[in-house]
CHARMM-style PDB file with segment names, atoms N, HN, CA, C and O in Angstrom:
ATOM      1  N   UNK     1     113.253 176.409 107.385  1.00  0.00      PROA
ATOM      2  CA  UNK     1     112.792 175.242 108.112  1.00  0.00      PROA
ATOM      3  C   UNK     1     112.192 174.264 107.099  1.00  0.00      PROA
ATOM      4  O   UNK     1     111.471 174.817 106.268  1.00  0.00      PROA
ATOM      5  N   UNK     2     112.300 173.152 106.995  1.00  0.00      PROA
ATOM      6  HN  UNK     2     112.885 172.703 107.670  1.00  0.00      PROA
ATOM      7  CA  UNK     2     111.874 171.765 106.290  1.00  0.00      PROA
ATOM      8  C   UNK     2     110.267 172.065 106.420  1.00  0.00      PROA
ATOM      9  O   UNK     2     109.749 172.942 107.111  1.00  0.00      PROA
ATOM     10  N   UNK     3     109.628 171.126 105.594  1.00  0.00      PROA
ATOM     11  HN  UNK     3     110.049 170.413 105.033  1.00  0.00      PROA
ATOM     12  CA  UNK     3     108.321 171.165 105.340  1.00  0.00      PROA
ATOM     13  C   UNK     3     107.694 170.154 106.653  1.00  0.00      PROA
ATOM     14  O   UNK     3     106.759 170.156 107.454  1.00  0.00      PROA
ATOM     15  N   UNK     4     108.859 169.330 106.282  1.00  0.00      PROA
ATOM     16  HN  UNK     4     109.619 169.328 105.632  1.00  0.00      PROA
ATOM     17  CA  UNK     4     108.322 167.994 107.764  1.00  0.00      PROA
ATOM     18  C   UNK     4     108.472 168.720 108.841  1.00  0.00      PROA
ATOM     19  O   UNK     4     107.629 168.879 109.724  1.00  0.00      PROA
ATOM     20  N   UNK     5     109.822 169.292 108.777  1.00  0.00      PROA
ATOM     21  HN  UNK     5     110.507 169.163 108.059  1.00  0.00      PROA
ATOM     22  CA  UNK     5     109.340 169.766 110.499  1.00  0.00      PROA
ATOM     23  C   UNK     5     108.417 170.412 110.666  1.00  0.00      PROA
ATOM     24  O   UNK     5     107.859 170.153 111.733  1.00  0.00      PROA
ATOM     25  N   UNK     6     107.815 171.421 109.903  1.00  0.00      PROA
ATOM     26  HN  UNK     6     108.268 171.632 109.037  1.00  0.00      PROA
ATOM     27  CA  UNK     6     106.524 171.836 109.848  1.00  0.00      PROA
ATOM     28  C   UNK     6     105.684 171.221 110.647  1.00  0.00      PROA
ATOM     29  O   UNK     6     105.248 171.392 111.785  1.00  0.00      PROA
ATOM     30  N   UNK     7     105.521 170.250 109.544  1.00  0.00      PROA
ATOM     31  HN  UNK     7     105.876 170.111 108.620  1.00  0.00      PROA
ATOM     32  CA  UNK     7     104.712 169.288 109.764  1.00  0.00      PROA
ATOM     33  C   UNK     7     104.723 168.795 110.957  1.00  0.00      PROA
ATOM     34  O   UNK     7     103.719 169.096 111.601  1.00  0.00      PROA
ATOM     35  N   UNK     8     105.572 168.070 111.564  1.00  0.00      PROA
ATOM     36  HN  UNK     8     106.388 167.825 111.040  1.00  0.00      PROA
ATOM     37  CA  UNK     8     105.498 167.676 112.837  1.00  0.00      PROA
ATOM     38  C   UNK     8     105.438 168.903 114.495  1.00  0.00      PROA
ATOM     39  O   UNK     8     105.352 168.519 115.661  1.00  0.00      PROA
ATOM     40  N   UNK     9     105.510 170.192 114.053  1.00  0.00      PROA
ATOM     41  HN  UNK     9     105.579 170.504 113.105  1.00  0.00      PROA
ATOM     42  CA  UNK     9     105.182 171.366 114.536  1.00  0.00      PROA
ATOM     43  C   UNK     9     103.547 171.487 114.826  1.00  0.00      PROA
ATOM     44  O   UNK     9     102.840 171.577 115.830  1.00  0.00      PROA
ATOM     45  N   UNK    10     103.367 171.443 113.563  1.00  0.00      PROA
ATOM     46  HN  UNK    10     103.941 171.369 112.747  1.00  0.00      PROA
ATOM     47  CA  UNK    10     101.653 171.668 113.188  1.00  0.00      PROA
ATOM     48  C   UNK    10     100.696 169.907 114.148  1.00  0.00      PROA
ATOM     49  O   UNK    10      99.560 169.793 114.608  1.00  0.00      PROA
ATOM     50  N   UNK    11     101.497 169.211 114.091  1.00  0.00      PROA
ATOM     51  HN  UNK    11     102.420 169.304 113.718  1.00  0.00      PROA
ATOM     52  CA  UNK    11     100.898 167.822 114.273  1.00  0.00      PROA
ATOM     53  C   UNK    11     100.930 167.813 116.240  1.00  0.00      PROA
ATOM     54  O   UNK    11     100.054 167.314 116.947  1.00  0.00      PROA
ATOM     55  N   UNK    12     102.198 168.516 116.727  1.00  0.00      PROA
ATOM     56  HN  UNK    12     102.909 168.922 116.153  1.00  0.00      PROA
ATOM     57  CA  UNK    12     102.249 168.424 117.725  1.00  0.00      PROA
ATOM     58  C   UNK    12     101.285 169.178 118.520  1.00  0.00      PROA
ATOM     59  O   UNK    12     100.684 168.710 119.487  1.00  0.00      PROA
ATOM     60  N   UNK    13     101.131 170.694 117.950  1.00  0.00      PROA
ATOM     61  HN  UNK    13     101.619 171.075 117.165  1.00  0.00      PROA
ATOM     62  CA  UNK    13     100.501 171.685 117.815  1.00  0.00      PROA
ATOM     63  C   UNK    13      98.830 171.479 118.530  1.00  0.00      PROA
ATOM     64  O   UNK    13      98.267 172.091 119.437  1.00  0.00      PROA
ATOM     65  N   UNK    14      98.437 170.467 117.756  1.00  0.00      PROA
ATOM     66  HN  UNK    14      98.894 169.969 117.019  1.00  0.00      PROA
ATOM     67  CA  UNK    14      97.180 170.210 117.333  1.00  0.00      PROA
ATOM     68  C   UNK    14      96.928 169.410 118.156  1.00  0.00      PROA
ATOM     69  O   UNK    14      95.846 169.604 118.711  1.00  0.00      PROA
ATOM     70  N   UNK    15      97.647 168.321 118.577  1.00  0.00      PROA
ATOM     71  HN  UNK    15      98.525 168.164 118.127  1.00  0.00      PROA
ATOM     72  CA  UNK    15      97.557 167.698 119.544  1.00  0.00      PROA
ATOM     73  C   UNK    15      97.153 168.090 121.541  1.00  0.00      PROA
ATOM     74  O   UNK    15      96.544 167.655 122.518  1.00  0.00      PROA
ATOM     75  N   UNK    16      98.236 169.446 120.966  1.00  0.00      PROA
ATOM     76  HN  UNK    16      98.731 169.799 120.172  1.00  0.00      PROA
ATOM     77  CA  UNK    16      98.083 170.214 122.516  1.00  0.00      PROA
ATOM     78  C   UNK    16      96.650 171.154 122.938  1.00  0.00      PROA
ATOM     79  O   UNK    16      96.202 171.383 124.061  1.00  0.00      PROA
ATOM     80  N   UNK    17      96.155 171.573 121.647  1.00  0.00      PROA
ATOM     81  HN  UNK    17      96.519 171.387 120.735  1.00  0.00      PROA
ATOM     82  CA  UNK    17      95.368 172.012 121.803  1.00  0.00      PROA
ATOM     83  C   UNK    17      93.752 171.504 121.447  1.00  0.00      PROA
ATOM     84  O   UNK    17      92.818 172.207 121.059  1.00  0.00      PROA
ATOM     85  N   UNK    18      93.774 170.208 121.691  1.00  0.00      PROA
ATOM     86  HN  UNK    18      94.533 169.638 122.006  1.00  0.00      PROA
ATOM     87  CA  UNK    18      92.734 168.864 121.082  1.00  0.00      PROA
ATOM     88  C   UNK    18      92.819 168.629 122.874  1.00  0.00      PROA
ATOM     89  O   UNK    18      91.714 168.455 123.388  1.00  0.00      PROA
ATOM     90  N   UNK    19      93.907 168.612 123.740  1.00  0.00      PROA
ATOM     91  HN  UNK    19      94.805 168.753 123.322  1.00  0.00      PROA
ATOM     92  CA  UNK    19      93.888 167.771 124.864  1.00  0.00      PROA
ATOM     93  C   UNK    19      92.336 168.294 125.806  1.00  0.00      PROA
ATOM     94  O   UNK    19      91.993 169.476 125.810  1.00  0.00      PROA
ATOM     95  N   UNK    20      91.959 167.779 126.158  1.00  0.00      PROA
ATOM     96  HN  UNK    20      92.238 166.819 126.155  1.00  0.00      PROA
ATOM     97  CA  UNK    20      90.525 167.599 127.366  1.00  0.00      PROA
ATOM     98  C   UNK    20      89.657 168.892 127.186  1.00  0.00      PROA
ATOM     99  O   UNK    20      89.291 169.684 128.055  1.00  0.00      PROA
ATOM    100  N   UNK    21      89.349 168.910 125.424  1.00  0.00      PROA
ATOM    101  HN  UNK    21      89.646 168.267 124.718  1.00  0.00      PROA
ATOM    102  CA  UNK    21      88.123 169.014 124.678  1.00  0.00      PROA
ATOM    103  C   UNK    21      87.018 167.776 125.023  1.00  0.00      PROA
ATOM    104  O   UNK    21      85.981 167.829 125.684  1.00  0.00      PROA
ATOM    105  N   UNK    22      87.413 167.067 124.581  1.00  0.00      PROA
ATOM    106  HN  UNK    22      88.255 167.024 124.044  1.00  0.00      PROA
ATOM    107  CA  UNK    22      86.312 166.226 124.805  1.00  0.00      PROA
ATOM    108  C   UNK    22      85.151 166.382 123.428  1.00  0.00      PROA
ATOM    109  O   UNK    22      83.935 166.201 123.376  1.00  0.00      PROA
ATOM    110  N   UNK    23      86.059 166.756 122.502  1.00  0.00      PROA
ATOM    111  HN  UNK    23      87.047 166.903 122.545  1.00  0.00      PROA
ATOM    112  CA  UNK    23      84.902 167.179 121.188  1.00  0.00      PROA
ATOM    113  C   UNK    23      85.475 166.013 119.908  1.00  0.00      PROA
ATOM    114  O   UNK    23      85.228 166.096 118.705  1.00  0.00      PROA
ATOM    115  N   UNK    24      86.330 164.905 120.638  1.00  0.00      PROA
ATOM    116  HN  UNK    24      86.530 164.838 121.615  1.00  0.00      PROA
ATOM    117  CA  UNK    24      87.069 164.058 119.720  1.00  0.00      PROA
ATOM    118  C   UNK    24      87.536 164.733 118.554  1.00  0.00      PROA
ATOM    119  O   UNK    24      87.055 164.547 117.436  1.00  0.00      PROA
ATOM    120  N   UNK    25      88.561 165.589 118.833  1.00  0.00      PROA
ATOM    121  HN  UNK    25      88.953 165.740 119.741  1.00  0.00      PROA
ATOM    122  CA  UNK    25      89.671 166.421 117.662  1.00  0.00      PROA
ATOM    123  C   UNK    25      90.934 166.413 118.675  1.00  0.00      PROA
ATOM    124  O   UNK    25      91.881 167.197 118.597  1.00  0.00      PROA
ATOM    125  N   UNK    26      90.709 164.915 120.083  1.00  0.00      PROA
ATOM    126  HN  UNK    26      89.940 164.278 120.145  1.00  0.00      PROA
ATOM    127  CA  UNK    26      92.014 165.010 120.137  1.00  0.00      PROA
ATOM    128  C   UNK    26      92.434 163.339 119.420  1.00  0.00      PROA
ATOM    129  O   UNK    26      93.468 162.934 118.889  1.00  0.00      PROA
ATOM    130  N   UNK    27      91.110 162.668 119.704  1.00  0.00      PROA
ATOM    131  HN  UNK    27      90.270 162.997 120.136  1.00  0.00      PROA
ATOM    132  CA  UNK    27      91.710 161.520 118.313  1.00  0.00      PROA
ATOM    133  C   UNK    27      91.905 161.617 117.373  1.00  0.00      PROA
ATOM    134  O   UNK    27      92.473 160.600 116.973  1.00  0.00      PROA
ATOM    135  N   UNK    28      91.759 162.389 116.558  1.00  0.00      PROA
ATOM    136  HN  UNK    28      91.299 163.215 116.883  1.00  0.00      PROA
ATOM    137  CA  UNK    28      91.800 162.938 115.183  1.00  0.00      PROA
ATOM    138  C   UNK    28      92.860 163.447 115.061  1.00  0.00      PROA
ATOM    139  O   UNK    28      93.434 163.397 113.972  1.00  0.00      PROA
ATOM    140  N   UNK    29      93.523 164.201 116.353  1.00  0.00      PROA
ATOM    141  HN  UNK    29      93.057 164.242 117.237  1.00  0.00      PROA
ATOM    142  CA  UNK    29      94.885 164.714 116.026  1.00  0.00      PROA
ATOM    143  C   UNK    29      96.067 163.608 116.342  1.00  0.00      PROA
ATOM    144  O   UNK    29      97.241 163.508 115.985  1.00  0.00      PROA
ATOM    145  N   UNK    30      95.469 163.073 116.920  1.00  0.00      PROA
ATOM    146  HN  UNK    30      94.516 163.155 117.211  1.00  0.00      PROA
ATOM    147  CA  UNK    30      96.437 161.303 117.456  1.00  0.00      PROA
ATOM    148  C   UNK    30      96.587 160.824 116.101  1.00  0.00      PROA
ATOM    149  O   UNK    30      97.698 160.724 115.581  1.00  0.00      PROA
ATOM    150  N   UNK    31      95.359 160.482 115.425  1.00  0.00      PROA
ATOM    151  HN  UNK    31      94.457 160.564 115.848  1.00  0.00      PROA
ATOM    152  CA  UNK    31      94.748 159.090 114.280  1.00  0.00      PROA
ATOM    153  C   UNK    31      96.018 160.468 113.298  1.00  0.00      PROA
ATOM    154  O   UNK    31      97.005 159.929 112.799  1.00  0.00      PROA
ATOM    155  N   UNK    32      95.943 161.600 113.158  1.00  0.00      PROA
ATOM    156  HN  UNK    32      95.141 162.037 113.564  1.00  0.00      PROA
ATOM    157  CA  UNK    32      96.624 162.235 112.111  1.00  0.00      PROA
ATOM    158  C   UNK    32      98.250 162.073 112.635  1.00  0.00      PROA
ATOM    159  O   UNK    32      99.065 161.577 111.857  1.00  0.00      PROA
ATOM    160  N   UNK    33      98.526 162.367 113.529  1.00  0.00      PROA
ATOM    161  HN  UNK    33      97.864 162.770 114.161  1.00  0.00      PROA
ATOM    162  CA  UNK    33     100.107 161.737 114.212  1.00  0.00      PROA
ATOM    163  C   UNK    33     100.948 160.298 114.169  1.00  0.00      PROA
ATOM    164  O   UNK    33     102.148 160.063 114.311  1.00  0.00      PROA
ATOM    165  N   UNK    34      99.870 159.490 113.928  1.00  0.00      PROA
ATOM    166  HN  UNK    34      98.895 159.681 113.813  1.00  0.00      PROA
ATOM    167  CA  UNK    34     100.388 157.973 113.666  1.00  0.00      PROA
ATOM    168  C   UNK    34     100.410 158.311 111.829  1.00  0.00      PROA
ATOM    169  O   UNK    34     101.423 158.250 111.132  1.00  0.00      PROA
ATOM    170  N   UNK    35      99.588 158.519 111.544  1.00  0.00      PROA
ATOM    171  HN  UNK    35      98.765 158.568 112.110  1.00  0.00      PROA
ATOM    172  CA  UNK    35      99.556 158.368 110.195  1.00  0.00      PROA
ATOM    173  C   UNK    35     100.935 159.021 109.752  1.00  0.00      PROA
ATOM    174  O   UNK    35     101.781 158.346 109.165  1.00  0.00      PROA
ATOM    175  N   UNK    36     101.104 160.204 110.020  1.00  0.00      PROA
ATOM    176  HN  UNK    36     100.417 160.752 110.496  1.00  0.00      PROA
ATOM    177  CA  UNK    36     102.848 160.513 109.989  1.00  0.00      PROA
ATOM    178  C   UNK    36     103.772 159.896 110.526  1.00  0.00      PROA
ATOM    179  O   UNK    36     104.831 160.179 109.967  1.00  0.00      PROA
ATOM    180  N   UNK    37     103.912 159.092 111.449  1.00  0.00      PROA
ATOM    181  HN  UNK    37     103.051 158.862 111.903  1.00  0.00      PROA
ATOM    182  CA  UNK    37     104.654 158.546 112.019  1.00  0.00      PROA
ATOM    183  C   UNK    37     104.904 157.127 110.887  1.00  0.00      PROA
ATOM    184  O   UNK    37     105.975 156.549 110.701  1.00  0.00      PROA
ATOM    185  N   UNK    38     104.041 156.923 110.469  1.00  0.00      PROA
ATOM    186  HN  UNK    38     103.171 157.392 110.620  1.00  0.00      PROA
ATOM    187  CA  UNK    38     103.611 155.383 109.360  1.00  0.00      PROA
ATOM    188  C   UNK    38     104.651 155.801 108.114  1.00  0.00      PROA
ATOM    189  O   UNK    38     105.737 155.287 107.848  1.00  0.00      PROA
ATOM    190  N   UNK    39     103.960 156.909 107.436  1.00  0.00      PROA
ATOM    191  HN  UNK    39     103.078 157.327 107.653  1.00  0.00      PROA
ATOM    192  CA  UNK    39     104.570 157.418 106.733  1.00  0.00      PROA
ATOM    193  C   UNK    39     106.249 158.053 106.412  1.00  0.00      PROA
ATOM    194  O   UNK    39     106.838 158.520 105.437  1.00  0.00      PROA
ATOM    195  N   UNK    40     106.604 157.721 107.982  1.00  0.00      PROA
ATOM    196  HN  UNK    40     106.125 157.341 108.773  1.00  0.00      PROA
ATOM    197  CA  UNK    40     108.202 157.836 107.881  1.00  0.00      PROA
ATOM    198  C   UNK    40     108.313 156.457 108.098  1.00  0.00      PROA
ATOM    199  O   UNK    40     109.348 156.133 107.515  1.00  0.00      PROA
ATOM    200  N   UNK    41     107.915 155.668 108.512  1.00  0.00      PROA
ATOM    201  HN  UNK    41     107.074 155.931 108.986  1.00  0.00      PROA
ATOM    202  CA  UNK    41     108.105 154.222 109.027  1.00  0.00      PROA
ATOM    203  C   UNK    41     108.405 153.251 107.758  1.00  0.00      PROA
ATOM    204  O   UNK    41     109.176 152.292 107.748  1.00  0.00      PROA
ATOM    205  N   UNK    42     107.391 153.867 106.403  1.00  0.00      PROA
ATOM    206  HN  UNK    42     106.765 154.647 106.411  1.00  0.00      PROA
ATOM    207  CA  UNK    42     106.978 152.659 105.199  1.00  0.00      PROA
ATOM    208  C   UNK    42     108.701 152.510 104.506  1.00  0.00      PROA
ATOM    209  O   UNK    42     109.315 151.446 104.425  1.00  0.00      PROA
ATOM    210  N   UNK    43     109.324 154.145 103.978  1.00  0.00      PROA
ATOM    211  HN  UNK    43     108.825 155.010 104.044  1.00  0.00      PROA
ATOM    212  CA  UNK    43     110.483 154.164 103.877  1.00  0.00      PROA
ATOM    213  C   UNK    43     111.559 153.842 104.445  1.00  0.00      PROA
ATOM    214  O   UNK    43     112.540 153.762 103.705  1.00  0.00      PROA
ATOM    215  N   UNK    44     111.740 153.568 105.834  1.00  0.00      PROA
ATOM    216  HN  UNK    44     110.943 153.633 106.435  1.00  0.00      PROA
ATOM    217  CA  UNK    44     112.340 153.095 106.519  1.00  0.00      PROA
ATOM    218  C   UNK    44     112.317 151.632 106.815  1.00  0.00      PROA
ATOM    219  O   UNK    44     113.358 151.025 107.066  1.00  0.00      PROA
ATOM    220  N   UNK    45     111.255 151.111 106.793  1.00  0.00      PROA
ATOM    221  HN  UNK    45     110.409 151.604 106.589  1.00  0.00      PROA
ATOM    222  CA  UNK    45     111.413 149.215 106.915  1.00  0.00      PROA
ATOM    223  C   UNK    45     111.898 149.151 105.341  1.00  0.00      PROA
ATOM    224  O   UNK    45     112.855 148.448 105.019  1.00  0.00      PROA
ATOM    225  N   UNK    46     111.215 149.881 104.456  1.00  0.00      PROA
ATOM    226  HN  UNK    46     110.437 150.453 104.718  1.00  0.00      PROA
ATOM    227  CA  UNK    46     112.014 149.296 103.263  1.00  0.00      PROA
ATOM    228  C   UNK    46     113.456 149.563 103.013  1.00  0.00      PROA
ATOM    229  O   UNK    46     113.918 149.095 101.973  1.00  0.00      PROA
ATOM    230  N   UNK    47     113.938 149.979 103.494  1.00  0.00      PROA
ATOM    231  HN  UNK    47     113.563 150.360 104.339  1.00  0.00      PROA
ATOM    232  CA  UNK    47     115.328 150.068 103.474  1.00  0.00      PROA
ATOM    233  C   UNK    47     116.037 149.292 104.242  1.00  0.00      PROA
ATOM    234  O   UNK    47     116.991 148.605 103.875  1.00  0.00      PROA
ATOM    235  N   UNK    48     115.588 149.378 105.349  1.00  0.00      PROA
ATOM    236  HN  UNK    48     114.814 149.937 105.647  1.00  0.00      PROA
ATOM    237  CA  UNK    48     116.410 148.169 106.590  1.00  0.00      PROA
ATOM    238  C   UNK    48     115.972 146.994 106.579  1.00  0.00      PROA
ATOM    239  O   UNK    48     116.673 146.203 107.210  1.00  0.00      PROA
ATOM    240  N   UNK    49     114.613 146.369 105.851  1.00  0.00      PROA
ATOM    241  HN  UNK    49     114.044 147.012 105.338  1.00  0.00      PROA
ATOM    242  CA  UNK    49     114.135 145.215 105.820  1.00  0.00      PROA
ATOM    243  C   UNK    49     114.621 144.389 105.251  1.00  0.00      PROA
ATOM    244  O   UNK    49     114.227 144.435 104.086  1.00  0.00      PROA
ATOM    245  N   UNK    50     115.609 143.244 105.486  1.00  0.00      PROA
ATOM    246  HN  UNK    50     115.929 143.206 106.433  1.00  0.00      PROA
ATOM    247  CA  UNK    50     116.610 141.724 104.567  1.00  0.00      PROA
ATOM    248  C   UNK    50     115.134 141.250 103.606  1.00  0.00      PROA
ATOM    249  O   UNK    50     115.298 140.800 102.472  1.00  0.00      PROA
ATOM    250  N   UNK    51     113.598 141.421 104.246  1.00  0.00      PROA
ATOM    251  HN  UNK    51     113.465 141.787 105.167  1.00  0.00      PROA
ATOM    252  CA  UNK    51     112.649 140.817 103.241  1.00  0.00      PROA
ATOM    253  C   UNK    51     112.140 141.577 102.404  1.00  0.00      PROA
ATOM    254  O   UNK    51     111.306 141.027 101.685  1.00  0.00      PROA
ATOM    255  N   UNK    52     112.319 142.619 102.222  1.00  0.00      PROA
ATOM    256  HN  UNK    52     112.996 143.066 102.806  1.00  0.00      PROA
ATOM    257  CA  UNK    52     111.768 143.933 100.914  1.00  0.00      PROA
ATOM    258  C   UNK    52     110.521 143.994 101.506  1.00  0.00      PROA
ATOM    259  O   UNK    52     109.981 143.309 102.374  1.00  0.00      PROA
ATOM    260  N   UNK    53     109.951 145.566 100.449  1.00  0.00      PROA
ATOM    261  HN  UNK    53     110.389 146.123  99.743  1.00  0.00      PROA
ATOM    262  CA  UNK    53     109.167 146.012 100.593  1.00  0.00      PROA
ATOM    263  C   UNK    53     107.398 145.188 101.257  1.00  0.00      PROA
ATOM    264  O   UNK    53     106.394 145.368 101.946  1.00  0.00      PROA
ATOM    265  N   UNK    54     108.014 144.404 100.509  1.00  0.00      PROA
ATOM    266  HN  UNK    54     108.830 144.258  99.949  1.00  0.00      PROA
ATOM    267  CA  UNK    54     106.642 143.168 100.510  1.00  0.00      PROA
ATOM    268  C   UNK    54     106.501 142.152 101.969  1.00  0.00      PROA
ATOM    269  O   UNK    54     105.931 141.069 102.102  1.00  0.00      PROA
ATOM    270  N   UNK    55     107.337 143.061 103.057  1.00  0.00      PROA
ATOM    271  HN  UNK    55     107.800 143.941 102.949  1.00  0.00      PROA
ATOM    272  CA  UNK    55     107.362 142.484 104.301  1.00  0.00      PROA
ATOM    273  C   UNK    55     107.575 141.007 104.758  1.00  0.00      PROA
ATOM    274  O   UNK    55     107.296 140.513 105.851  1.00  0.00      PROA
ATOM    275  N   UNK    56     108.080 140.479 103.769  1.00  0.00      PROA
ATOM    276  HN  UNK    56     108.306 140.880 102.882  1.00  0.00      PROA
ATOM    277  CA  UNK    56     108.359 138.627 103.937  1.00  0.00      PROA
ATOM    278  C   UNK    56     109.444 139.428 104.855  1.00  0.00      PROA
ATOM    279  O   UNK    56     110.077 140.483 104.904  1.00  0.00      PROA
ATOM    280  N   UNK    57     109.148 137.791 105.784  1.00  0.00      PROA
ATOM    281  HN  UNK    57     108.634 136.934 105.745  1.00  0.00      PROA
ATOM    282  CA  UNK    57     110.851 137.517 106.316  1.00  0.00      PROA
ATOM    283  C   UNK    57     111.953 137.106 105.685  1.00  0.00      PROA
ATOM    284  O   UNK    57     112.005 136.720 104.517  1.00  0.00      PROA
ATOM    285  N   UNK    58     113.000 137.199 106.586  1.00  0.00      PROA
ATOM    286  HN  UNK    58     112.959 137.512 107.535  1.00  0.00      PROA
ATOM    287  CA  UNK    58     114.327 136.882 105.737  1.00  0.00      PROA
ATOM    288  C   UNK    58     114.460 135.281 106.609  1.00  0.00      PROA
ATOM    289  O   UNK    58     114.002 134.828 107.658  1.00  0.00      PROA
ATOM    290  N   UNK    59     115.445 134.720 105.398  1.00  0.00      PROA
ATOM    291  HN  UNK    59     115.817 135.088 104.546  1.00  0.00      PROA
ATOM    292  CA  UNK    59     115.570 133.453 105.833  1.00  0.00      PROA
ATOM    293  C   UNK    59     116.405 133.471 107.141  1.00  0.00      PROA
ATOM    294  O   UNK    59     117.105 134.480 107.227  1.00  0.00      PROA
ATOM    295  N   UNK    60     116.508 132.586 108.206  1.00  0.00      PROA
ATOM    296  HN  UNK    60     115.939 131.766 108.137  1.00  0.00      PROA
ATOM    297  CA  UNK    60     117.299 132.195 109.348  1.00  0.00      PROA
ATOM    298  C   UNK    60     118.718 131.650 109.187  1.00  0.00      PROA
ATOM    299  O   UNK    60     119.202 130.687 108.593  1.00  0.00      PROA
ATOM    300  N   UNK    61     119.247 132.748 110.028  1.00  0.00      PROA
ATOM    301  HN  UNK    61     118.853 133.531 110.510  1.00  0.00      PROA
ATOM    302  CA  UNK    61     120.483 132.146 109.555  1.00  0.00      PROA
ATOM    303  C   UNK    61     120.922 130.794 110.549  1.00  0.00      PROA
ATOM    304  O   UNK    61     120.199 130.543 111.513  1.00  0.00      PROA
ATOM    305  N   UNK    62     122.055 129.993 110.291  1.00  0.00      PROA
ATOM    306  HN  UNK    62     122.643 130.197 109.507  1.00  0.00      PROA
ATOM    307  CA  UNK    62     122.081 128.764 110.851  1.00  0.00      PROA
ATOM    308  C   UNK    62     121.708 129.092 112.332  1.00  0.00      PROA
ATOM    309  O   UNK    62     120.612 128.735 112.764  1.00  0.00      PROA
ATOM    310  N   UNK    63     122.561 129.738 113.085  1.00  0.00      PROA
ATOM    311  HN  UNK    63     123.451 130.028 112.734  1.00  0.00      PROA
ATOM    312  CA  UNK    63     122.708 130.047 114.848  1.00  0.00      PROA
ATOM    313  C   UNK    63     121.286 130.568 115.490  1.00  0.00      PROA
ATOM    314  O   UNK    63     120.963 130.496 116.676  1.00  0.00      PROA
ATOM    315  N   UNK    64     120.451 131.160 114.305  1.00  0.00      PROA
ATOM    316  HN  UNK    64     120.713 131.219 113.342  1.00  0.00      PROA
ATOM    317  CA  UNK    64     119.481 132.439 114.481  1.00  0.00      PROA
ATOM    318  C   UNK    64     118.266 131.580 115.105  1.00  0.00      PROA
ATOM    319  O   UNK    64     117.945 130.537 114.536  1.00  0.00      PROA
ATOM    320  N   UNK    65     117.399 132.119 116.587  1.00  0.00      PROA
ATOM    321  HN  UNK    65     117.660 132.967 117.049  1.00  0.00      PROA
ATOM    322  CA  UNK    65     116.050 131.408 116.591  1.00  0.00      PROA
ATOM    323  C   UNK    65     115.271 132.234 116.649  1.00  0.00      PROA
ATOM    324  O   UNK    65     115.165 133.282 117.287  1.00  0.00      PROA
ATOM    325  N   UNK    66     114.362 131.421 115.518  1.00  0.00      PROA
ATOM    326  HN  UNK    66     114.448 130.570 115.000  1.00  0.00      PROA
ATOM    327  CA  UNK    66     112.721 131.992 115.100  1.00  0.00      PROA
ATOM    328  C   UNK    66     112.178 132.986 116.350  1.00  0.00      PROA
ATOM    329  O   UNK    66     111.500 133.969 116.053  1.00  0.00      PROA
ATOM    330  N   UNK    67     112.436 132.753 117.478  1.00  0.00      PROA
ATOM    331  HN  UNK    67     112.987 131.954 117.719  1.00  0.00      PROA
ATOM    332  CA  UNK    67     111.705 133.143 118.507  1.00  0.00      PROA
ATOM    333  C   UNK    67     112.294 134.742 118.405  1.00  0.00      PROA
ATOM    334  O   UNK    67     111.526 135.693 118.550  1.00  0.00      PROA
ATOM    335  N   UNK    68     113.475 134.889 118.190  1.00  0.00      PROA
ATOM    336  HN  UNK    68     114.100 134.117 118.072  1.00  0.00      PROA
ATOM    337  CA  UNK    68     113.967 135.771 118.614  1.00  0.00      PROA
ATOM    338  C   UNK    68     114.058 137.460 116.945  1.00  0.00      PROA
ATOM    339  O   UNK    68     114.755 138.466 116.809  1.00  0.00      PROA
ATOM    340  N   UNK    69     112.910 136.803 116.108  1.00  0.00      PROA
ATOM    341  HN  UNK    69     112.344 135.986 116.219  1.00  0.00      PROA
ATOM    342  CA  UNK    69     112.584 137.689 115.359  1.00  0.00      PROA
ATOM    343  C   UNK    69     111.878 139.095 115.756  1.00  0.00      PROA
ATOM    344  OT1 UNK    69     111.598 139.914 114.881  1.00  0.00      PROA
TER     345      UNK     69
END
């Protein structure tokens, strides 16, 4: 098994057993779930992003409206 899936095992995990504590370790297991979720996200806009890493937009093409970014 992959380390990520692990990971997202352990993340889900933690989550289920954080639910209606009420000892806030189920935000903590949320705030730790986005943070993985980010972390697949950073590699991924940089790859699909026309503006690079550095999050600029890409220019408009003639037909294209602003609105619809």
């Amino acid at each position: 098994m992959s380390t990520d899936t692990e990971k997202h095992r352990e993340l889900l995990g933690a989550l289920r057993d954080a639910q209606d504590k009420g000892n806030g370790s189920f935000e903590k297991a949320v705030t730790a779930a986005f943070e993985h979720v980010f972390e697949h996200l950073g590699p991924l806009n940089d790859h699909v992003s026309p503006g690079g890493p550095d999050g600029g937009d890409r220019h408009l093409q003639p037909s294209e409206s602003p609105t619809l970014r």
